[in-house]
KEKE-3310 file (N, C-alpha, C; in steps of 0.2 Angstrom, whole numbers, plus 5000, padded with zeros to 4 digits):
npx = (4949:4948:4961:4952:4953:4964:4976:4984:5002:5015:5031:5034:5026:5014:5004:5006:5001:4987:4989:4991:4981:4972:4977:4977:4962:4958:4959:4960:4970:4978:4994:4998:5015:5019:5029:5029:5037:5048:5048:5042:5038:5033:5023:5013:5009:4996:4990:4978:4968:4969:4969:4977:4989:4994:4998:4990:4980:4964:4956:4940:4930:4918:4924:4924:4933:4945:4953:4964:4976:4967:4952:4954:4957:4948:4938:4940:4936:4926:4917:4922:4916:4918:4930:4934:4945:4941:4932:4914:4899:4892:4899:4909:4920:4923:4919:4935:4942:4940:4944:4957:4961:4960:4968:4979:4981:4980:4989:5003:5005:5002:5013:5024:5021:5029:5039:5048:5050:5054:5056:5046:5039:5054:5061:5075:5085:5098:5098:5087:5078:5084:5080:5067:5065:5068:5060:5048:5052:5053:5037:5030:5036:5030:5018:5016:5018:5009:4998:4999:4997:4984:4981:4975:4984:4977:4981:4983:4980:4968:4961:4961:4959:4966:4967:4963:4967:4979:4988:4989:4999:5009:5015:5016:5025:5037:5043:5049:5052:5059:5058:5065:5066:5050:5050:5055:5048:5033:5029:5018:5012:5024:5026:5017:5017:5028:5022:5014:5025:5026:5019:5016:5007:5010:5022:5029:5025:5031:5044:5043:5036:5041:5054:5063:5076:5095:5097:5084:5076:5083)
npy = (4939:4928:4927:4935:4937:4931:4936:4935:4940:4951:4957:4973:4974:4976:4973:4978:4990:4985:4978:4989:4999:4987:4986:5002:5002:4990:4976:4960:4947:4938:4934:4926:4923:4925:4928:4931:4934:4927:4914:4900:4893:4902:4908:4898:4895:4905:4904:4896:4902:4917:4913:4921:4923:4930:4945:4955:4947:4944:4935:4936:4937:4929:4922:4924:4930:4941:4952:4964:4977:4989:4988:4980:4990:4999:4991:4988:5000:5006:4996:4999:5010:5017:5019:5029:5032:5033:5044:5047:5039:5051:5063:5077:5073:5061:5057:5061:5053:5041:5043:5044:5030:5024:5026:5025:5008:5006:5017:5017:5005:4997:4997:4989:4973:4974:4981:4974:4961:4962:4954:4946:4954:4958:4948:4941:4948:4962:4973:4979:4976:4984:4996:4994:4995:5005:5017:5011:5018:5029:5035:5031:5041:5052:5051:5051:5062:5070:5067:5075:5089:5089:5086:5095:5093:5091:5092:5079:5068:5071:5083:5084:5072:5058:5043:5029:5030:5039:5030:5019:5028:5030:5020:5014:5027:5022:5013:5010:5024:5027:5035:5050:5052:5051:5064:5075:5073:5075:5088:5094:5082:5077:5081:5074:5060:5059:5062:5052:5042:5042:5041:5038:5028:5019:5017:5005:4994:4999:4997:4984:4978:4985:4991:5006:5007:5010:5022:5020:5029:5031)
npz = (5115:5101:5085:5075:5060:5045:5038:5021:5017:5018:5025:5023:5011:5000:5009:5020:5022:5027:5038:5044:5045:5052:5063:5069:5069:5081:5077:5079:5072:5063:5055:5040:5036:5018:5006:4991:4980:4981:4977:4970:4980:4991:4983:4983:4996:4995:4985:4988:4992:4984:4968:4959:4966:4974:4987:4996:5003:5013:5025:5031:5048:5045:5034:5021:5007:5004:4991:4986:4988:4990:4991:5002:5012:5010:5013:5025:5032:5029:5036:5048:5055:5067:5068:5060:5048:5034:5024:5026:5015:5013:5016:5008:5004:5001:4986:4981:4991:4984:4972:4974:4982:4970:4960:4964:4963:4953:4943:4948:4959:4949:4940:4946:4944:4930:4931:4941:4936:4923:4911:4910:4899:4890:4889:4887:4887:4892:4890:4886:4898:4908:4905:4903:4918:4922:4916:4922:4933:4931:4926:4938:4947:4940:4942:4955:4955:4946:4956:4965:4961:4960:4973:4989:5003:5021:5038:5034:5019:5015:5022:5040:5048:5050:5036:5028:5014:5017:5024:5014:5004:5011:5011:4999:4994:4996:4990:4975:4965:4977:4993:4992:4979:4979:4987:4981:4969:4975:4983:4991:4997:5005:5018:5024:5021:5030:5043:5044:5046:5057:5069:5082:5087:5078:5079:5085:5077:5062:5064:5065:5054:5042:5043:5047:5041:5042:5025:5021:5013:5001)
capx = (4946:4953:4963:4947:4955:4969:4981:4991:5004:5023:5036:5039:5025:5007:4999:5009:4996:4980:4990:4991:4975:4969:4981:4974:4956:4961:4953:4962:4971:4987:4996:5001:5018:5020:5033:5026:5044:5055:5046:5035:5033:5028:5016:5008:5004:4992:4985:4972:4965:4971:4971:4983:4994:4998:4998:4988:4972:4963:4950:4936:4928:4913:4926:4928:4942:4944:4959:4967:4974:4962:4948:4952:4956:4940:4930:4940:4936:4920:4915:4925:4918:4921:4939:4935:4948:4937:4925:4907:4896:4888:4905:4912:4929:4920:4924:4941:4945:4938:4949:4965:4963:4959:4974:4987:4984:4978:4994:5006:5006:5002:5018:5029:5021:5033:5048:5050:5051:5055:5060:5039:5037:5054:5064:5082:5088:5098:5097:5079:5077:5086:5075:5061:5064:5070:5054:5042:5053:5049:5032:5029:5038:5027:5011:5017:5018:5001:4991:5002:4998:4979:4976:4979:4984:4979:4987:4984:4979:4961:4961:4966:4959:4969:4963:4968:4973:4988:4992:4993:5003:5015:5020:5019:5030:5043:5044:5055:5058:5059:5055:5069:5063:5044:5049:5055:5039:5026:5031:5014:5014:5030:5026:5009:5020:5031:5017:5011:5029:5030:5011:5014:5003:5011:5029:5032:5021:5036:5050:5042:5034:5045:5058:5067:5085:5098:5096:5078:5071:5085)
capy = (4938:4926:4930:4935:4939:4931:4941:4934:4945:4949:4963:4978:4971:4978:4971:4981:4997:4983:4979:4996:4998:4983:4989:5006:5000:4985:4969:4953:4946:4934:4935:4920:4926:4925:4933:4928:4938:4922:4909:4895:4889:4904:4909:4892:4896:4911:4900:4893:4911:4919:4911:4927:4922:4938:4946:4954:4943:4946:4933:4940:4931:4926:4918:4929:4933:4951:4953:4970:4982:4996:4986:4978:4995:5004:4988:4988:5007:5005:4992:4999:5018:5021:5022:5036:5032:5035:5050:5042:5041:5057:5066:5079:5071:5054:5055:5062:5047:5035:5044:5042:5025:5019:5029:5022:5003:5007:5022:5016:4997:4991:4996:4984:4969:4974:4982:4968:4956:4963:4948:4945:4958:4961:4942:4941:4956:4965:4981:4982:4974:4988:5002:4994:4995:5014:5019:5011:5021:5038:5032:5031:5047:5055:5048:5054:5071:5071:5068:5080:5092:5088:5086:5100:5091:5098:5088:5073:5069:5073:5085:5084:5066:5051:5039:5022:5033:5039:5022:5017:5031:5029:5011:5015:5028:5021:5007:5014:5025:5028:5042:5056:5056:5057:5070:5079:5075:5076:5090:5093:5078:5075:5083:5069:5055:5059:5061:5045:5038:5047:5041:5036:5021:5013:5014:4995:4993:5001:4991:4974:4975:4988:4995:5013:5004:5017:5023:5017:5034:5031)
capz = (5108:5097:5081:5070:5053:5044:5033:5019:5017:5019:5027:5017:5006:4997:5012:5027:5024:5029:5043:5049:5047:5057:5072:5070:5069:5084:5076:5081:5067:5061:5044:5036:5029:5009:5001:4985:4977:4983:4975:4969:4989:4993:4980:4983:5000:4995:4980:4990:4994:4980:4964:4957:4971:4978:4993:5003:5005:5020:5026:5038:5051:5040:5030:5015:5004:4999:4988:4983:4993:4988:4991:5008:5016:5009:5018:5032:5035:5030:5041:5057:5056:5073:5069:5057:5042:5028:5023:5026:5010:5014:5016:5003:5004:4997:4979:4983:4992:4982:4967:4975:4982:4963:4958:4967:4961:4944:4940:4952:4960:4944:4936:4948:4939:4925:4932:4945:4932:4916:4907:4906:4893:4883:4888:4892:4882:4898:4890:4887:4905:4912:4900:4907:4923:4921:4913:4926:4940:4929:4928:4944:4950:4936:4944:4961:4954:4945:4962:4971:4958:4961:4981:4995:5010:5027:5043:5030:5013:5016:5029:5045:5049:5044:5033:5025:5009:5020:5025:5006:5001:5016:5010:4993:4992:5001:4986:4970:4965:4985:4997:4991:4973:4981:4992:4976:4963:4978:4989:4995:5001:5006:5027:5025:5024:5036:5048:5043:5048:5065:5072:5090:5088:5074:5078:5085:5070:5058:5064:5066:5048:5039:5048:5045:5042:5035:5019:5017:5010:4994)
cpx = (4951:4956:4957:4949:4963:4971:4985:4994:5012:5027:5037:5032:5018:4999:5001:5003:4989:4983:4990:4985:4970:4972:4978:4966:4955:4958:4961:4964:4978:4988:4998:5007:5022:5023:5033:5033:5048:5054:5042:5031:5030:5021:5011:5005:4998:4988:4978:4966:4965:4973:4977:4989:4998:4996:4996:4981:4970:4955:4945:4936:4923:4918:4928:4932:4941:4953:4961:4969:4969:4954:4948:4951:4950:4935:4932:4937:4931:4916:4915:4923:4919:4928:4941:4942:4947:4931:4920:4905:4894:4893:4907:4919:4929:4924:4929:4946:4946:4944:4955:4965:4962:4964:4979:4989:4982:4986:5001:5008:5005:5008:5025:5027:5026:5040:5049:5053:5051:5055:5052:5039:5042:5061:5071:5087:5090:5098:5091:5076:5077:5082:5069:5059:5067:5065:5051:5043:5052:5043:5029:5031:5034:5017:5010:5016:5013:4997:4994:5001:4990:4976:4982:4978:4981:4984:4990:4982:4972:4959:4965:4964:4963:4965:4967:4972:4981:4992:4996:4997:5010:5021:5021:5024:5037:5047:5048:5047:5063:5059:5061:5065:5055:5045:5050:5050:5034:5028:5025:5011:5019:5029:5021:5012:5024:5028:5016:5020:5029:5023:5014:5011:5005:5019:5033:5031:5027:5041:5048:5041:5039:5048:5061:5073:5088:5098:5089:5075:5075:5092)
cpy = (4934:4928:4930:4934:4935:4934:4937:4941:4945:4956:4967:4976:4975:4976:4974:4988:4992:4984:4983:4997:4994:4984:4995:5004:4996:4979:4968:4950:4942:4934:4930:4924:4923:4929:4930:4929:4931:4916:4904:4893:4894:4906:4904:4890:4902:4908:4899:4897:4914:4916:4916:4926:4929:4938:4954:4949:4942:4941:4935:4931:4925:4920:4920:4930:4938:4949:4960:4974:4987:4993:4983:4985:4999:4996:4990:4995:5007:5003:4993:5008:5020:5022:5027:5036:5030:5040:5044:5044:5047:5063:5070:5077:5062:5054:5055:5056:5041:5034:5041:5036:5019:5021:5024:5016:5002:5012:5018:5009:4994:4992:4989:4977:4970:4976:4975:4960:4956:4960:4945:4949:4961:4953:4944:4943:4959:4972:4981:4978:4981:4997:5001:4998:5003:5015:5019:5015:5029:5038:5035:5038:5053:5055:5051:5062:5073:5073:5071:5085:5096:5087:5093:5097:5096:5092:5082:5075:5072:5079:5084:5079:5060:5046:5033:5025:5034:5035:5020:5021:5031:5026:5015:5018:5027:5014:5013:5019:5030:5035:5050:5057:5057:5062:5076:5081:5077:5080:5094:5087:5076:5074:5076:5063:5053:5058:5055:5040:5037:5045:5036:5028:5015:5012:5008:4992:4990:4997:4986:4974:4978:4996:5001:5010:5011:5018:5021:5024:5035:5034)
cpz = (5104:5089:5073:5063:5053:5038:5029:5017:5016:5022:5019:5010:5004:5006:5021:5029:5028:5035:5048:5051:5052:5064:5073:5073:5078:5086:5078:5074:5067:5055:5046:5030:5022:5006:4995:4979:4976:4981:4974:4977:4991:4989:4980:4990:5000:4988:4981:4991:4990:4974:4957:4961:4973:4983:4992:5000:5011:5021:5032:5042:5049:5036:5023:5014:5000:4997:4986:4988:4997:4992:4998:5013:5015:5012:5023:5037:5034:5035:5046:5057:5063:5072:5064:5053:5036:5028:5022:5019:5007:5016:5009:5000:4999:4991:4979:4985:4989:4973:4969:4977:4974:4960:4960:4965:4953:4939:4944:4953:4954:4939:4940:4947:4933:4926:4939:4940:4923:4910:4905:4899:4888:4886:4893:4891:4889:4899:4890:4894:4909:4909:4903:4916:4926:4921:4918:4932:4937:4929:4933:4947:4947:4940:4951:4961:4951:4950:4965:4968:4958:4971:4985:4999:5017:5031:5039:5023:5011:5019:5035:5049:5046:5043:5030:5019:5012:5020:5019:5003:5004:5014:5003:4989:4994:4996:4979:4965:4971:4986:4993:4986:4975:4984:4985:4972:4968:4984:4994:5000:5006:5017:5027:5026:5028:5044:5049:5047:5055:5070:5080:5089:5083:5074:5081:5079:5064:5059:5064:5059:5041:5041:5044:5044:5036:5030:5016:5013:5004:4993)
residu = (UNK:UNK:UNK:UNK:UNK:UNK:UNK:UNK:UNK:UNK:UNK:UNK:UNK:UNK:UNK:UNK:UNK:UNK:UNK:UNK:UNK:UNK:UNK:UNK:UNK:UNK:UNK:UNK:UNK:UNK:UNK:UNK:UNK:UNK:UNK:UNK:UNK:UNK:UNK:UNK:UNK:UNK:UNK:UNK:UNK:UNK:UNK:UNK:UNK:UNK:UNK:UNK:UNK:UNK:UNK:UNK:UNK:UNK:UNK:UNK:UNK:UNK:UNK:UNK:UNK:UNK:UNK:UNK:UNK:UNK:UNK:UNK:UNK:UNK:UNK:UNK:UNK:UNK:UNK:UNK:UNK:UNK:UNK:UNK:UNK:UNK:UNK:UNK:UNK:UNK:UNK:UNK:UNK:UNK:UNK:UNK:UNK:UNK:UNK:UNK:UNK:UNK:UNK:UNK:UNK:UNK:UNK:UNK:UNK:UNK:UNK:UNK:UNK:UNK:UNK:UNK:UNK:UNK:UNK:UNK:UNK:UNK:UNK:UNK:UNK:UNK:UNK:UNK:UNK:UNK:UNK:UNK:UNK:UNK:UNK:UNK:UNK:UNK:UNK:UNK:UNK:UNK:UNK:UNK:UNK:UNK:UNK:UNK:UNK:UNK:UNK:UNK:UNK:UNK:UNK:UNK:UNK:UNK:UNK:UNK:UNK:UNK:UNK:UNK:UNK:UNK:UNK:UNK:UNK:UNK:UNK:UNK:UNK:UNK:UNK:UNK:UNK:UNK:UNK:UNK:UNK:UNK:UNK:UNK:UNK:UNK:UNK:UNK:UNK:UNK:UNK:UNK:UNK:UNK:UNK:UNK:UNK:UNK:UNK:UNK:UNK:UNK:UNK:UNK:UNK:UNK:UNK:UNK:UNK:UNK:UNK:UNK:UNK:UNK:UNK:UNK:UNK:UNK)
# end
């Protein structure tokens, strides 16, 4: 089978959880990598697909462009239920799901538009750069502690099937204000993501796109 789906995307990047997901699932796929972070040549490779120029954008094989994290992993799990990584519509665990994956880019992902580039919303002030980018890692660690406050994991975050939410929280916590301070605000969580690190299936996965290097948990 040839490579169905293409991924824009990048290492380490908002688009590393689809990835997992489509290895989990085992569509046939290539990224097109775009670290949109590093400049205009890359954000101008994902323009054409993405007029936000970000990453991830995922085109099926129909030819489609789904954009958002949240939004590709909930098709993709949709679409591929044999691979049972999403409660079906008629599952108790449904709204639950659907909470937390609108959580994470609505509380969470949407703060690193601001602390990654501070100087959008208070200039070239390096003291109010560096307050910003303070705040959005309290933030965040505050938002991690809300839904850890709100869900009782069993094996995973759902129960005891994995689903794409794990995926997204896996990466996401692994981003600032990195894994120690989640381990501290989300200690219900805490065993869930580690699980998620440790899956037999996805550790080529973990070093090719976002490797354990020293220190990565902070």
């Amino acid at each position: 089978m040839g490579m169905d789906f293409t991924l824009y995307g990048a290492a380490g990047s908002g688009s590393v959880p689809v990835e997992a997901a489509l290895r989990l699932i085992g569509l046939d796929y290539q990224v097109v990598e775009a670290p949109t972070w590093e400049g205009e040549a890359e954000r101008a490779k994902v323009a054409a697909v993405n007029p936000m120029r970000q990453v991830p954008a995922l085109i099926t094989p129909a030819g489609e462009v789904i954009t958002e994290s949240a939004a590709i992993l909930i098709w993709l799990a949709d679409s591929h239920p044999q691979a049972r990584l999403a409660p079906t519509l008629d599952d108790r665990r449904r709204a639950q799901f659907l909470r937390w994956m609108s959580f994470i880019p609505a509380a969470v992902y949407s703060m690193f538009w601001v602390r990654d580039e501070p100087s959008r919303l208070v200039g070239a002030d390096p003291k109010a750069q560096a307050e910003i980018q303070q705040r959005t890692a309290d933030r965040i660690a505050d938002c991690w502690r809300m839904m850890d406050s709100q869900i009782t994991p069993g094996r995973f975050l759902l129960g005891e099937e994995i689903t794409v939410l794990d995926l997204y929280v896996a990466v996401a916590s692994r981003w600032t204000p990195r894994r120690r301070r989640f381990y501290a605000e989300a200690p219900g969580m805490a065993p869930v993501v580690r699980r998620v690190d440790a899956l037999p299936a996805l550790q080529d996965f973990w070093a090719e796109r976002f490797p354990f290097d020293d220190g990565w948990e902070g």
